[in-house]
PDB file of N, CA, C and O in Angstrom:
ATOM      1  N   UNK A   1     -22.549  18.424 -40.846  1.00  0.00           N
ATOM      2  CA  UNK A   1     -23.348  17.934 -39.741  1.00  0.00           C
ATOM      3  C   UNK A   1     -22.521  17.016 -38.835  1.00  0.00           C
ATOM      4  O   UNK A   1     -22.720  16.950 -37.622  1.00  0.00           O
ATOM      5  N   UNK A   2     -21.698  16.397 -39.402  1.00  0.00           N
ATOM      6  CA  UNK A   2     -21.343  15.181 -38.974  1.00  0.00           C
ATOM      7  C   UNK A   2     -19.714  16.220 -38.036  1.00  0.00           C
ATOM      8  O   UNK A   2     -19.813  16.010 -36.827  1.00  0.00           O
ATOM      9  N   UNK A   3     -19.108  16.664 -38.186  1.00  0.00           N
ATOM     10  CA  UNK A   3     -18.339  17.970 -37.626  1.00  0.00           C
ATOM     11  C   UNK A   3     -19.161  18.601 -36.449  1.00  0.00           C
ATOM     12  O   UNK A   3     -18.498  18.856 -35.443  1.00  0.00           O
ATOM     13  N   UNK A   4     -20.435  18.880 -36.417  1.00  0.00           N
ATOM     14  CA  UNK A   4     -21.069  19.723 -35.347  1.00  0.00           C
ATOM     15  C   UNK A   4     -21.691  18.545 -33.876  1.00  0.00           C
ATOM     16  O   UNK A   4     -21.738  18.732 -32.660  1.00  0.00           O
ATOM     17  N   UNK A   5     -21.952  17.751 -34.461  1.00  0.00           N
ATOM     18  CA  UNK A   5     -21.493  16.253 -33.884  1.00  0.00           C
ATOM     19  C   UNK A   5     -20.503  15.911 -32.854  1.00  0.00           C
ATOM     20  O   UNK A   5     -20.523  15.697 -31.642  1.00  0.00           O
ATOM     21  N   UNK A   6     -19.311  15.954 -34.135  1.00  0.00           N
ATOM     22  CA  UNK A   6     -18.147  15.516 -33.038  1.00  0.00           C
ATOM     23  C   UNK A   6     -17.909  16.471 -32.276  1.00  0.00           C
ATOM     24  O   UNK A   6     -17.613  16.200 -31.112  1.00  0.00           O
ATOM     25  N   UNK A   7     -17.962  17.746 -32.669  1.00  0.00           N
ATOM     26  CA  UNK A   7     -17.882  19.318 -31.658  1.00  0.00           C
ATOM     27  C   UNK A   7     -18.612  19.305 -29.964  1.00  0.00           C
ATOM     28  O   UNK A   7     -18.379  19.633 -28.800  1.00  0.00           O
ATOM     29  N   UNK A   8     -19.520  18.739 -30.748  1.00  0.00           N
ATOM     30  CA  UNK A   8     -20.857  18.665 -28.811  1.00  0.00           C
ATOM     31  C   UNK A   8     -20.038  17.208 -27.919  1.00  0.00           C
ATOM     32  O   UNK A   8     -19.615  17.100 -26.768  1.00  0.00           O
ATOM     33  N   UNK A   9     -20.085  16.220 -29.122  1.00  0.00           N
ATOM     34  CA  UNK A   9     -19.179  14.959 -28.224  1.00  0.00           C
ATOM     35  C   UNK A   9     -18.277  15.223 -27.576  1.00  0.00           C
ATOM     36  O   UNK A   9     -18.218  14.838 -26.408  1.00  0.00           O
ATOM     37  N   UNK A  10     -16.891  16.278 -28.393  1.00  0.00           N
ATOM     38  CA  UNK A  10     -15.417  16.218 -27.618  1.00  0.00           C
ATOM     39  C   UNK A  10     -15.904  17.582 -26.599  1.00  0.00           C
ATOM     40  O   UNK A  10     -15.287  17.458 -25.541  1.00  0.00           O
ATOM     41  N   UNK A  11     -16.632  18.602 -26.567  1.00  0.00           N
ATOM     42  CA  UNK A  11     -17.300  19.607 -25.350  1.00  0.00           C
ATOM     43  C   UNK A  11     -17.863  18.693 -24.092  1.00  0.00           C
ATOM     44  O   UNK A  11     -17.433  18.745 -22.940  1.00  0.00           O
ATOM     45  N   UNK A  12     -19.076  17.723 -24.651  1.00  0.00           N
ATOM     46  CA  UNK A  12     -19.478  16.732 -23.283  1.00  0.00           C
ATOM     47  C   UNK A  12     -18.361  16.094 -22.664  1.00  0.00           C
ATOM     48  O   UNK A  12     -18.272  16.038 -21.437  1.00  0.00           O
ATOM     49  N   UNK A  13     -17.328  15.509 -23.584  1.00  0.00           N
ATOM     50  CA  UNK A  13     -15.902  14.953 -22.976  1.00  0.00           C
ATOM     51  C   UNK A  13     -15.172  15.579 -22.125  1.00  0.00           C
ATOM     52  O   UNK A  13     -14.548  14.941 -21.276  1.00  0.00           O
ATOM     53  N   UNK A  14     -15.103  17.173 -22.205  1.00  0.00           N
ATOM     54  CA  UNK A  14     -14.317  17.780 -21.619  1.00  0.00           C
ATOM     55  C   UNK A  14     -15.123  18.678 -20.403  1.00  0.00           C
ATOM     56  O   UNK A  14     -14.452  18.626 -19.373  1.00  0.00           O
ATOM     57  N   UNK A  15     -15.996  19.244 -20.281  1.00  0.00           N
ATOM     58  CA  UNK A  15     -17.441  19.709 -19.558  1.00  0.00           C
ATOM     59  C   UNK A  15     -17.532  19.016 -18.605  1.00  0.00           C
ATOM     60  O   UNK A  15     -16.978  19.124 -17.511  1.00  0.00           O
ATOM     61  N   UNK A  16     -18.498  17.996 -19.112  1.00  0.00           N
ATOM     62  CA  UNK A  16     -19.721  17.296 -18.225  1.00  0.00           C
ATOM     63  C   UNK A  16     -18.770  16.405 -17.195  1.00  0.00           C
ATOM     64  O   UNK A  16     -18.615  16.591 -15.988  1.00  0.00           O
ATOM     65  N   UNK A  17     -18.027  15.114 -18.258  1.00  0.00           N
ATOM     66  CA  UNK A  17     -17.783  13.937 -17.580  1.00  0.00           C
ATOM     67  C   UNK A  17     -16.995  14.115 -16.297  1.00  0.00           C
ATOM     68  O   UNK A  17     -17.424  13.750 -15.202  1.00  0.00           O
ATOM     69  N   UNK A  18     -15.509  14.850 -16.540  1.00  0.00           N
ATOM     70  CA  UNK A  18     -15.097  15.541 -14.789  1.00  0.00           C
ATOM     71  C   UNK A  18     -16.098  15.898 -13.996  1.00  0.00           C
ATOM     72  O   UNK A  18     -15.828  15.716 -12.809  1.00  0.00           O
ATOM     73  N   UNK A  19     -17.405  16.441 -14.250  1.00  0.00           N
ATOM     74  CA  UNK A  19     -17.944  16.366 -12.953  1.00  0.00           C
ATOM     75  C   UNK A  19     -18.665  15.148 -12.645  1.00  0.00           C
ATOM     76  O   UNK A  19     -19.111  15.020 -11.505  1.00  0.00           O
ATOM     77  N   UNK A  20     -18.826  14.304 -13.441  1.00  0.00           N
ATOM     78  CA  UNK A  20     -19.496  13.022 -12.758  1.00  0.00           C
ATOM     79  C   UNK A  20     -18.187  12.206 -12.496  1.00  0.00           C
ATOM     80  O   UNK A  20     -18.394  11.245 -11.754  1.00  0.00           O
ATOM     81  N   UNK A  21     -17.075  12.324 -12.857  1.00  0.00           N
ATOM     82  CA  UNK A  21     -15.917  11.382 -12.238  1.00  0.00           C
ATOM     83  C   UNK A  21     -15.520  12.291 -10.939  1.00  0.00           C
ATOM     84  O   UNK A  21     -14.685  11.766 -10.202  1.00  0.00           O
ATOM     85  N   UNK A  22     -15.894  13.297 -10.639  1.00  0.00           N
ATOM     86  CA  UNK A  22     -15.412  13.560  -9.530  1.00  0.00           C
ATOM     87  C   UNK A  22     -16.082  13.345  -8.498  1.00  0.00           C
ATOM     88  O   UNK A  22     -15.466  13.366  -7.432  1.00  0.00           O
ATOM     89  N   UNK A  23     -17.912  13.003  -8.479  1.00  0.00           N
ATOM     90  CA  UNK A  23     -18.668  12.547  -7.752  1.00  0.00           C
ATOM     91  C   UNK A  23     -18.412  10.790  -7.468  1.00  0.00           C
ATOM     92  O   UNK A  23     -18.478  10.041  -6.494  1.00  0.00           O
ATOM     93  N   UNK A  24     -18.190  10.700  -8.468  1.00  0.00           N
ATOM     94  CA  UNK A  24     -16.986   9.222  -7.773  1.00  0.00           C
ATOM     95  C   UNK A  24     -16.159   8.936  -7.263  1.00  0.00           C
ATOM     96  O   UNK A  24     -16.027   7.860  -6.680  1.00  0.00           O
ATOM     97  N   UNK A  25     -15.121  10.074  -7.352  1.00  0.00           N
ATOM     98  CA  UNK A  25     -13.861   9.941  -6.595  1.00  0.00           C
ATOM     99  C   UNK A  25     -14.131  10.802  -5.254  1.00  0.00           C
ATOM    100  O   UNK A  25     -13.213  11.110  -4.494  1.00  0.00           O
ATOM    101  N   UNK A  26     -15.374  11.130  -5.058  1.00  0.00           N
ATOM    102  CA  UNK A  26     -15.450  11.981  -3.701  1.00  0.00           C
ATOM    103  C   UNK A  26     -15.947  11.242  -2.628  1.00  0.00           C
ATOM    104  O   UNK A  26     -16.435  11.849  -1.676  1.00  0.00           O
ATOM    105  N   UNK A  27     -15.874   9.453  -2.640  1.00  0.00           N
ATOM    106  CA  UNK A  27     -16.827   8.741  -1.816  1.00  0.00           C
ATOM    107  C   UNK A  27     -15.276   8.624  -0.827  1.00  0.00           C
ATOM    108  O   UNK A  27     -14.075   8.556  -1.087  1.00  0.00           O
ATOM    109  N   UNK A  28     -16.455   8.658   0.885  1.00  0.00           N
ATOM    110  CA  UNK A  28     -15.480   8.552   1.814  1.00  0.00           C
ATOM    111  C   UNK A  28     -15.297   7.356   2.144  1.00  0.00           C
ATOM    112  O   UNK A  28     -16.266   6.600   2.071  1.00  0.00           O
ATOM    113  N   UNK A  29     -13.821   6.765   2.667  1.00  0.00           N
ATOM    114  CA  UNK A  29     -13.762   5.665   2.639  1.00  0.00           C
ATOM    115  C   UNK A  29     -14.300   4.712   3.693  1.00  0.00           C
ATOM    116  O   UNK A  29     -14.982   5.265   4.556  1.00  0.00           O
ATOM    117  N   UNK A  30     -14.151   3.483   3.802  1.00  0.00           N
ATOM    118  CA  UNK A  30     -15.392   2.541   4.336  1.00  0.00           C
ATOM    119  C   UNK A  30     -14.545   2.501   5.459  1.00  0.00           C
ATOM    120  O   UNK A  30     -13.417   2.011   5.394  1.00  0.00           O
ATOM    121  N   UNK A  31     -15.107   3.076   6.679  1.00  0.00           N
ATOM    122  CA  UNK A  31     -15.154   2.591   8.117  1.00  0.00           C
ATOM    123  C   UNK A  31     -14.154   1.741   8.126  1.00  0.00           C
ATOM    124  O   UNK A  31     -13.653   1.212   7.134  1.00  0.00           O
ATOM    125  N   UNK A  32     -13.734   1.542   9.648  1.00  0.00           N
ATOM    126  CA  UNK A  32     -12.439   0.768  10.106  1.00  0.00           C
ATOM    127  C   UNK A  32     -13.298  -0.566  11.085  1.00  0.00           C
ATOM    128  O   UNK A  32     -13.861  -0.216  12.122  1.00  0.00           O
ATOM    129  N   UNK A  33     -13.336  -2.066  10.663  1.00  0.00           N
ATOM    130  CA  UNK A  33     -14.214  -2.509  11.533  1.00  0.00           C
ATOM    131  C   UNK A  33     -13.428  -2.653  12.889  1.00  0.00           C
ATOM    132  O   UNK A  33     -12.234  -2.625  13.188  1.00  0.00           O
ATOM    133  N   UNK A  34     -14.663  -2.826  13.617  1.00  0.00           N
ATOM    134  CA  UNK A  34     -14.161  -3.391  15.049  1.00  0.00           C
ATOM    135  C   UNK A  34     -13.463  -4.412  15.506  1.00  0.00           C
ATOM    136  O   UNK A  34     -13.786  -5.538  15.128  1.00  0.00           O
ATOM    137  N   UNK A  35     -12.506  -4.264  16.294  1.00  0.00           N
ATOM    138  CA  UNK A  35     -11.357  -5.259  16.326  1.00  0.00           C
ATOM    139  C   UNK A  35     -12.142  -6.458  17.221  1.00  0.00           C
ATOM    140  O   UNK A  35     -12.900  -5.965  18.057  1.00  0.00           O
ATOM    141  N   UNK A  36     -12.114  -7.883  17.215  1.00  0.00           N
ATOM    142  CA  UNK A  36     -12.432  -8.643  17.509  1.00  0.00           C
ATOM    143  C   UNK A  36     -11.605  -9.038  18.699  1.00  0.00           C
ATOM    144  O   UNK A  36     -10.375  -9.032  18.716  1.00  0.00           O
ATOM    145  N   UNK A  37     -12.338  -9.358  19.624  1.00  0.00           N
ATOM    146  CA  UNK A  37     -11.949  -9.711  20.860  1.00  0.00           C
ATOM    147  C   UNK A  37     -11.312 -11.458  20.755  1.00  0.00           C
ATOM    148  O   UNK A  37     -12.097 -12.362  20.469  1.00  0.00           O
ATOM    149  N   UNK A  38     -10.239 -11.665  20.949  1.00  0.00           N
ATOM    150  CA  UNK A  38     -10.290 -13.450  21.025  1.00  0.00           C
ATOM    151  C   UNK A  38      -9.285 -13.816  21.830  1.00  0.00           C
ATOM    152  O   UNK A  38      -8.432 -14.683  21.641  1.00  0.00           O
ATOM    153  N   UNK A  39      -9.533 -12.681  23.271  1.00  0.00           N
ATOM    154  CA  UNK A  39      -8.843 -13.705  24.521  1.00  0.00           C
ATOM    155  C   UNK A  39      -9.905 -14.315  25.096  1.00  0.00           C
ATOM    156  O   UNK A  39      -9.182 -15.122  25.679  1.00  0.00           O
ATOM    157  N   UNK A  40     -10.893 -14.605  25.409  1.00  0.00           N
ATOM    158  CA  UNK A  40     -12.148 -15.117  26.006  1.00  0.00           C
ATOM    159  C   UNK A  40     -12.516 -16.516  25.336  1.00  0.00           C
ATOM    160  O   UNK A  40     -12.557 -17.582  25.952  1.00  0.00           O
ATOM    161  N   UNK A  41     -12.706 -16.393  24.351  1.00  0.00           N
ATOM    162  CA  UNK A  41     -12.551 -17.766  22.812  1.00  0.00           C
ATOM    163  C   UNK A  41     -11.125 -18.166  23.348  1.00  0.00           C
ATOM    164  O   UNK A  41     -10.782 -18.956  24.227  1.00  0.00           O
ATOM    165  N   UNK A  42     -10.612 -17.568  22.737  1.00  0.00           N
ATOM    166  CA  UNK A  42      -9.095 -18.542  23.178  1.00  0.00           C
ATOM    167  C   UNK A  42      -8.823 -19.103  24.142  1.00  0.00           C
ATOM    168  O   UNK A  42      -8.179 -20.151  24.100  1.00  0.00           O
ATOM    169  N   UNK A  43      -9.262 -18.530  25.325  1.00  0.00           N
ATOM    170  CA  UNK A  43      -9.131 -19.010  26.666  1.00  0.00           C
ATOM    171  C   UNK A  43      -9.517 -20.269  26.635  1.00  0.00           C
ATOM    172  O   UNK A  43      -8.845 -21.213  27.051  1.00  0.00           O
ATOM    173  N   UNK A  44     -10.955 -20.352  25.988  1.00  0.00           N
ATOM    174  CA  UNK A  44     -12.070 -21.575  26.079  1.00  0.00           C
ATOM    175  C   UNK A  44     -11.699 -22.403  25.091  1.00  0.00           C
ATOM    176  O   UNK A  44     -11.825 -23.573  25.452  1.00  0.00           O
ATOM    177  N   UNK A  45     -11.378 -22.313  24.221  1.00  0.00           N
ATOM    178  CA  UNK A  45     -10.893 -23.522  22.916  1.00  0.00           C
ATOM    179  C   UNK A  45      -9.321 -23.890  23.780  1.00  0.00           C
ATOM    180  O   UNK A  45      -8.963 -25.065  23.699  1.00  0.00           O
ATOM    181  N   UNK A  46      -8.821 -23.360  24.219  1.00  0.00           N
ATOM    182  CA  UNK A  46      -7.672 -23.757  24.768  1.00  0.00           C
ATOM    183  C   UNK A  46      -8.102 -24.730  26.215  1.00  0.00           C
ATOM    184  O   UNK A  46      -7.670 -25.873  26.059  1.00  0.00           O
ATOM    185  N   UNK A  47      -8.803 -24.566  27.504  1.00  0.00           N
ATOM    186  CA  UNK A  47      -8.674 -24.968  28.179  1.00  0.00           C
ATOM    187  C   UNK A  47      -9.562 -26.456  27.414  1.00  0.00           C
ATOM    188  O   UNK A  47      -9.110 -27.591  27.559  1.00  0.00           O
ATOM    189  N   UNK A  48     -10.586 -26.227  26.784  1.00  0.00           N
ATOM    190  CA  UNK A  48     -11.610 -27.671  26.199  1.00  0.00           C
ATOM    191  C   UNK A  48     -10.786 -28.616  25.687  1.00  0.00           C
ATOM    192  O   UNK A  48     -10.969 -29.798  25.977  1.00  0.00           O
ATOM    193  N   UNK A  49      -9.463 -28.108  24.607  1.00  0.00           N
ATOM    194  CA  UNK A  49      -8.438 -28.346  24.180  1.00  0.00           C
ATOM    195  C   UNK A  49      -7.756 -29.623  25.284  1.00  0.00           C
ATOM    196  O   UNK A  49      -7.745 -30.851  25.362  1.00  0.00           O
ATOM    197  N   UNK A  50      -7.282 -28.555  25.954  1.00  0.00           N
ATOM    198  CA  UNK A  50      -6.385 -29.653  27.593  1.00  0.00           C
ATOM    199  C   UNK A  50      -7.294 -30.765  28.252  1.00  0.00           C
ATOM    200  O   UNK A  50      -6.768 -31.539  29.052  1.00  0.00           O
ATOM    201  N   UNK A  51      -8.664 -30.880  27.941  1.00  0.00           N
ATOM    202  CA  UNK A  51      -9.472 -31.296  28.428  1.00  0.00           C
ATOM    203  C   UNK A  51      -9.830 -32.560  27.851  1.00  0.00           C
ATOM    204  O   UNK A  51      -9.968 -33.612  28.474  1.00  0.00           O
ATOM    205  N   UNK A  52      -9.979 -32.374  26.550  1.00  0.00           N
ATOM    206  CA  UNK A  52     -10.042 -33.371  25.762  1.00  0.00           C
ATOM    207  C   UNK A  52      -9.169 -34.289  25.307  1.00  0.00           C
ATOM    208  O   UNK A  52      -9.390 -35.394  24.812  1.00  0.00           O
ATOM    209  N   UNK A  53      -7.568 -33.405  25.645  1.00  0.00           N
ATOM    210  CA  UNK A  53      -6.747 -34.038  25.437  1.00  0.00           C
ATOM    211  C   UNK A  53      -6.317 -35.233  26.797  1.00  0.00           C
ATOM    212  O   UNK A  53      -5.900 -36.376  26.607  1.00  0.00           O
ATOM    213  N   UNK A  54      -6.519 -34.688  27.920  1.00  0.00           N
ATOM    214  CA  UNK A  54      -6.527 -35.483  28.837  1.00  0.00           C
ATOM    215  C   UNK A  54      -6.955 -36.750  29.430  1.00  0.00           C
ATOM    216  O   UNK A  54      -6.537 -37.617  30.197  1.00  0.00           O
ATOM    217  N   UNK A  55      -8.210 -36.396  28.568  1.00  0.00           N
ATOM    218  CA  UNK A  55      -9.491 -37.700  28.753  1.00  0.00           C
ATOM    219  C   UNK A  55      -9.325 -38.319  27.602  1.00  0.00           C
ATOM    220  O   UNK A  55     -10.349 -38.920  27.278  1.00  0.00           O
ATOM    221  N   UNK A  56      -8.172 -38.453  26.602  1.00  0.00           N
ATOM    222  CA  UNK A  56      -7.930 -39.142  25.446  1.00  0.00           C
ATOM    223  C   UNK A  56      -6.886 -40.139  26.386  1.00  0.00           C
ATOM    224  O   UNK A  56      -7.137 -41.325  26.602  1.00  0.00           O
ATOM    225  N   UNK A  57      -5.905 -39.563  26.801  1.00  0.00           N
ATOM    226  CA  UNK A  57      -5.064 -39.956  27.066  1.00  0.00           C
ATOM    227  C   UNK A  57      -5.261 -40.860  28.527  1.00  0.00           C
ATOM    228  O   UNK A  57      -4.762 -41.941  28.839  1.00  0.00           O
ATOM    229  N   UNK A  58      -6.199 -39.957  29.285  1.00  0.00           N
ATOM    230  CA  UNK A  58      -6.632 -41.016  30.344  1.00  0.00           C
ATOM    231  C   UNK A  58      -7.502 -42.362  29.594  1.00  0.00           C
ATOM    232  O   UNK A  58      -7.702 -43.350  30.300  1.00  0.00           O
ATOM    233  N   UNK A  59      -7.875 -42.361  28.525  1.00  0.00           N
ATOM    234  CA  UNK A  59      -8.638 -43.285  28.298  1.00  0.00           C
ATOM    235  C   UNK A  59      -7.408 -44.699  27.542  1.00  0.00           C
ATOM    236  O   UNK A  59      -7.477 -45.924  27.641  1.00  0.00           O
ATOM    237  N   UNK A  60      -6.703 -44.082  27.047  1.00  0.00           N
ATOM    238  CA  UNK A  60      -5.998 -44.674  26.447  1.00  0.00           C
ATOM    239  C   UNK A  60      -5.138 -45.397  27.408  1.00  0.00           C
ATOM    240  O   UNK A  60      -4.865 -46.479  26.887  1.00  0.00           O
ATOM    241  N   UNK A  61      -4.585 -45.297  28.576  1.00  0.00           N
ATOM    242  CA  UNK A  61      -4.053 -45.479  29.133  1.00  0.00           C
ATOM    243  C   UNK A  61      -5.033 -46.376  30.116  1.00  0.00           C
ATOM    244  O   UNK A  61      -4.516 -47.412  30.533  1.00  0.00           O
ATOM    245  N   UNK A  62      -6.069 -46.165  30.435  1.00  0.00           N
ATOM    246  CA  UNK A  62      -7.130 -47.670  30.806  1.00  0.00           C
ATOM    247  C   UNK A  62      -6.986 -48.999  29.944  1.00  0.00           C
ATOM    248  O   UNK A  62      -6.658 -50.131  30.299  1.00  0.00           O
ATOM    249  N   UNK A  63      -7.351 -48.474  28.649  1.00  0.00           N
ATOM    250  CA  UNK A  63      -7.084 -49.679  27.275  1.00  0.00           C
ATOM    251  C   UNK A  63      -5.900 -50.434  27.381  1.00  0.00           C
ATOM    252  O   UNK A  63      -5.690 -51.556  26.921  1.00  0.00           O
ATOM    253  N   UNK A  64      -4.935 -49.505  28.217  1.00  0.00           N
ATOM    254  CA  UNK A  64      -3.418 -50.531  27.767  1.00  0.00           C
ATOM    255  C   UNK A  64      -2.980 -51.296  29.074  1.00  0.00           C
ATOM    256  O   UNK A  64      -1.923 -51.919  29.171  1.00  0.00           O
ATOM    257  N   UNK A  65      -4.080 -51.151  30.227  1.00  0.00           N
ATOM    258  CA  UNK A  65      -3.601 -51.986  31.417  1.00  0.00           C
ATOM    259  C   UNK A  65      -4.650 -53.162  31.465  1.00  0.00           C
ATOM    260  O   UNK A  65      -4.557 -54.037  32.326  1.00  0.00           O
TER     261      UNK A  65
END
C-alpha cells in the first residue's frame, strides 16, 4: 500500500505540478511607470530657494548696521 502511495505522489510530482508552476511563471511583467516630470518643481524650489536666501541675508545685513 504504502508503494502505491509513493507511485501517485512521485506521478503528481511529475504531471500536475509543471503545470501549476508554469501558470506562475507565465505572469506578464509589471508596467513601466510614468516618468515624473521635475523641471516645473525644480524651477519653483529653486527660485523660493534664491528667495529665501536673499531675505536671510538682506535681513542679516540690517542686524549688523
Amino acid at each position: 500500500m504504502r508503494k502505491y502511495v509513493y507511485t501517485l505522489l512521485v506521478l503528481f510530482a511529475f504531471m500536475v505540478m509543471p503545470i501549476l508552476i508554469q501558470d506562475l511563471a507565465a505572469q506578464p511583467p509589471p508596467p513601466n511607470p510614468k516618468p515624473i516630470p521635475i523641471d516645473g518643481g525644480l524651477a519653483f524650489l529653486i527660485a523660493a530657494g534664491a528667495v529665501y536666501g536673499a531675505r536671510k541675508i538682506k535681513k542679516s545685513r540690517k542686524e549688523q548696521v
